[in-house]
VEXKE-552386 format. One record per residue: x, y, z of N, C-alpha, C in turn. Coordinates in steps of 0.1 Angstrom, whole numbers, padded with zeros to 4 digits, always signed. Atoms other than C-alpha are relative to their C-alpha. Layout:
<recs>
XYZXYZXYZ;...
</recs>
This chain:
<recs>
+0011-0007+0007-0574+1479+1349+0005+0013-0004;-0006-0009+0003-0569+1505+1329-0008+0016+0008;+0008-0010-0001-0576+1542+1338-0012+0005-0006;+0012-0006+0005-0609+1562+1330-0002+0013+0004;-0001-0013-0003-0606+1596+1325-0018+0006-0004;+0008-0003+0002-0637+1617+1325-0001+0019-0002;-0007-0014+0000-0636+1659+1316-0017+0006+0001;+0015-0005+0005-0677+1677+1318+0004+0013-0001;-0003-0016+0009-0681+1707+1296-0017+0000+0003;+0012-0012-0005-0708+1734+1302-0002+0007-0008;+0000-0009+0006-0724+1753+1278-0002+0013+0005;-0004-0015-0007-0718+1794+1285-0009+0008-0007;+0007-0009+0004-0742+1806+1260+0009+0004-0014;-0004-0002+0008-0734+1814+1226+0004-0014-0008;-0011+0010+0005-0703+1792+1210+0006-0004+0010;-0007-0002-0007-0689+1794+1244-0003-0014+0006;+0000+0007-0003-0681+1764+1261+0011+0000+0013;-0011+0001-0009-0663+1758+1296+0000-0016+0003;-0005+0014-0010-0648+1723+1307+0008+0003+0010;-0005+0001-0013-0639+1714+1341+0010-0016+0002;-0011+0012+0003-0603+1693+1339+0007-0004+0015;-0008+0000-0011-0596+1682+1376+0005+0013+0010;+0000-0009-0013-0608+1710+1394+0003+0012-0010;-0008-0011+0008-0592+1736+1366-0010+0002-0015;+0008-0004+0011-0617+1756+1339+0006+0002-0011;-0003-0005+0012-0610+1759+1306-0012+0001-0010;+0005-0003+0010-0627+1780+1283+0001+0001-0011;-0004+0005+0014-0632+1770+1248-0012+0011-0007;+0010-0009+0003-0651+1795+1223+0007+0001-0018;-0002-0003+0012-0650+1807+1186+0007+0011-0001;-0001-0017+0011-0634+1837+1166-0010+0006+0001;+0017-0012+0006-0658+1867+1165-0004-0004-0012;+0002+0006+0014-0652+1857+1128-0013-0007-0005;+0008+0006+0005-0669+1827+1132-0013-0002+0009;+0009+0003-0006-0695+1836+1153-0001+0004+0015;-0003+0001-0012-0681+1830+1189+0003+0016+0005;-0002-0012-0007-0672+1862+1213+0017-0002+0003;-0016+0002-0006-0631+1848+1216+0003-0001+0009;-0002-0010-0010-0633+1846+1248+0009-0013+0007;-0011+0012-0004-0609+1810+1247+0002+0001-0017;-0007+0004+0016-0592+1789+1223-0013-0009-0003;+0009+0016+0007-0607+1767+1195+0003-0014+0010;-0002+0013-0006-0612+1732+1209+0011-0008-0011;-0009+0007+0007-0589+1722+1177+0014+0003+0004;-0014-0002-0004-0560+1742+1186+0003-0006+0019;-0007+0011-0014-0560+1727+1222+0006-0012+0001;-0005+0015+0002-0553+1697+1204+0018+0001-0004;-0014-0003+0002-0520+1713+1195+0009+0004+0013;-0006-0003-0012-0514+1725+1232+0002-0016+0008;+0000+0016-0004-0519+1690+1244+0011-0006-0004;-0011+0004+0004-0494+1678+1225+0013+0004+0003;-0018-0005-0006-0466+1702+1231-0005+0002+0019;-0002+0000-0014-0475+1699+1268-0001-0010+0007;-0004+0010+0001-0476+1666+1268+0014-0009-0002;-0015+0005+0003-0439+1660+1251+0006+0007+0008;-0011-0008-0007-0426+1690+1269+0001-0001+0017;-0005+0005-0014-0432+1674+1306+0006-0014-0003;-0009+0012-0001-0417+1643+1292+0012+0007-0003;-0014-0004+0001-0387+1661+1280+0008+0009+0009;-0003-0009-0011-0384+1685+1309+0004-0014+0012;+0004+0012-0007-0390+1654+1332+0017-0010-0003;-0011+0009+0004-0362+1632+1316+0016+0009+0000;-0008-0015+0003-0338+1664+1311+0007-0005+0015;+0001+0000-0011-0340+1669+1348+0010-0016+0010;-0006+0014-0007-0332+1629+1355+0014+0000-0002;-0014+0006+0009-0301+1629+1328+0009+0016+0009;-0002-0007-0006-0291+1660+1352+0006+0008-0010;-0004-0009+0008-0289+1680+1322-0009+0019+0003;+0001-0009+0001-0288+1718+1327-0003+0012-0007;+0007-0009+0016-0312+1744+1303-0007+0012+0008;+0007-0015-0007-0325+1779+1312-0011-0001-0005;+0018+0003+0005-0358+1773+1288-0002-0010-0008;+0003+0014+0011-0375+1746+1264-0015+0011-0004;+0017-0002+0007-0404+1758+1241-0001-0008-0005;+0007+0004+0005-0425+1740+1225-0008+0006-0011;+0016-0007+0009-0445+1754+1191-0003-0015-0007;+0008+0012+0008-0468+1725+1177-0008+0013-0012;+0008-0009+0014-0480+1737+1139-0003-0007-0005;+0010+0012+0004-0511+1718+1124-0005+0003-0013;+0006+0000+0015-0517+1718+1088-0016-0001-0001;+0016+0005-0004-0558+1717+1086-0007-0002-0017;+0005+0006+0016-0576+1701+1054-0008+0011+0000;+0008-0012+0002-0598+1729+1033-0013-0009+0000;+0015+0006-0002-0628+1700+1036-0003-0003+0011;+0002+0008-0012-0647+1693+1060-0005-0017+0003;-0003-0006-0012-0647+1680+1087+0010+0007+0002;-0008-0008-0002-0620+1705+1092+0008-0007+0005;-0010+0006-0012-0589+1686+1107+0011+0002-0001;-0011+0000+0001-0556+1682+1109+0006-0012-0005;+0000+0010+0005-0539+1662+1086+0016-0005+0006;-0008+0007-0002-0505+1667+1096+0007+0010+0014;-0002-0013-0011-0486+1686+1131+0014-0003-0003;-0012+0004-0003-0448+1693+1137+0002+0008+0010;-0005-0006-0011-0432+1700+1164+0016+0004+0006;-0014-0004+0003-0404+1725+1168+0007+0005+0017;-0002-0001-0017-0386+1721+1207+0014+0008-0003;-0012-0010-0002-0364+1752+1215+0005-0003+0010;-0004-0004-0010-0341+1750+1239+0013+0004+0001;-0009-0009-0003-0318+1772+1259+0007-0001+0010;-0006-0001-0008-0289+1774+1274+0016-0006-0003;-0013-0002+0002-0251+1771+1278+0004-0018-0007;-0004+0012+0000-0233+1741+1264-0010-0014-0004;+0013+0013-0006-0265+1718+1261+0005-0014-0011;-0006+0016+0000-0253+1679+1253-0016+0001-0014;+0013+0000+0012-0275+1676+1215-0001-0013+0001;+0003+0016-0001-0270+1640+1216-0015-0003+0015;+0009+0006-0017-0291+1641+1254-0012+0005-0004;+0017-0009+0005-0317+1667+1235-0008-0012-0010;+0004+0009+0007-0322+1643+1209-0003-0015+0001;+0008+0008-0009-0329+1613+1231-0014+0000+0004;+0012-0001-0011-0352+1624+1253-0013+0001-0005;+0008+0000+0009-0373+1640+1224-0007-0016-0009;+0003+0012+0002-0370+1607+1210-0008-0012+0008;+0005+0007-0012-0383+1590+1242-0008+0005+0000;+0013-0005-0006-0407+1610+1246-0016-0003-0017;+0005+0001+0011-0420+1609+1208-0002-0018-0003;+0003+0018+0008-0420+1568+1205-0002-0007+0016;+0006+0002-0008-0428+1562+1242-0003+0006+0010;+0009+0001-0014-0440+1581+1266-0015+0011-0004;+0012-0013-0004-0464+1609+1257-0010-0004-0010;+0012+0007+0003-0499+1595+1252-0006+0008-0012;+0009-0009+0003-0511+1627+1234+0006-0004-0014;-0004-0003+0014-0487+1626+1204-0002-0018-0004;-0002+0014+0007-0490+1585+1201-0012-0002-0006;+0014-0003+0007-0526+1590+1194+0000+0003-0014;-0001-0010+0012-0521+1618+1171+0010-0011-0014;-0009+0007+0010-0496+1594+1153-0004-0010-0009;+0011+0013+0007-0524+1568+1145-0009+0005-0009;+0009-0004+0007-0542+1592+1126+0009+0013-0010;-0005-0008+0007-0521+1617+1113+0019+0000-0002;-0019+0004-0001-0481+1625+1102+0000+0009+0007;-0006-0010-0010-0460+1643+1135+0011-0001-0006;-0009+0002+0000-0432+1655+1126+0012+0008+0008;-0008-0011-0009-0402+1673+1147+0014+0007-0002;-0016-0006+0004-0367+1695+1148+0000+0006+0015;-0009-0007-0012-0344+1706+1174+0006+0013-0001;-0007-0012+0001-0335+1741+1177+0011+0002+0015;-0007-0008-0014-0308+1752+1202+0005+0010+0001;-0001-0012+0001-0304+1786+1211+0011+0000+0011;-0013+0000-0008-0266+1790+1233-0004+0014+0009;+0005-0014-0009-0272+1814+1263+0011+0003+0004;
</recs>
């Protein structure tokens, strides 16, 4: 049987919104701009955190197995968003930094690949509805 995840959000007053994700708050809220007091992120851009935090414990995770050695890994996810509404994202890419001496590009470019065509739930989603696209930076420490 499959799992069933469940997340309950709270409204705070205003635009403000908190969900409760396994015990851990996150507050979600608008731009002053658009109303809100800022006092989180958009609920859209979490969709871009999800993602790079999502690939980046698969790639961390796999890294670690292939007993490959890296002082950091970022992650930036950047989401193109249509000028109509509903407001969305049509397309994301994702650009994985990482650092450190010597790093094996053939083992970087796996794993990302593993992680992009089977393990990370968030971006396979995102992939049925929109284009992801990615690049490897490596920065030599």
């Amino acid at each position: 049987m499959a799992d069933k995840h469940s997340v309950k959000t709270q409204w705070k007053g205003n635009l403000t919104f908190q969900a409760e994700i396994n015990g851990h708050k996150v507050t979600m809220d608008a731009p002053e701009a658009g109303g809100g007091n800022d006092i989180g992120p958009s609920p859209k851009k979490l969709m871009l955190a999800a993602l790079s935090g999502c690939t980046g414990m698969d790639v961390v995770s796999m890294l670690k197995k292939m007993r490959v050695e890296f002082d950091n890994v970022n992650i930036e996810v950047q989401g193109d968003v249509t000028d109509e509404h509903p407001k969305h994202y049509y397309q994301m890419h994702v650009i994985y930094t990482f650092t450190g001496k010597d790093l094996p590009l053939d083992k970087l470019e796996k794993v990302v690949k593993m992680s992009e065509e089977t393990y990370c739930g968030v971006g396979a989603l995102y992939r049925k509805a929109i284009k992801v696209s990615s690049e490897i930076v490596v920065v030599q420490s």
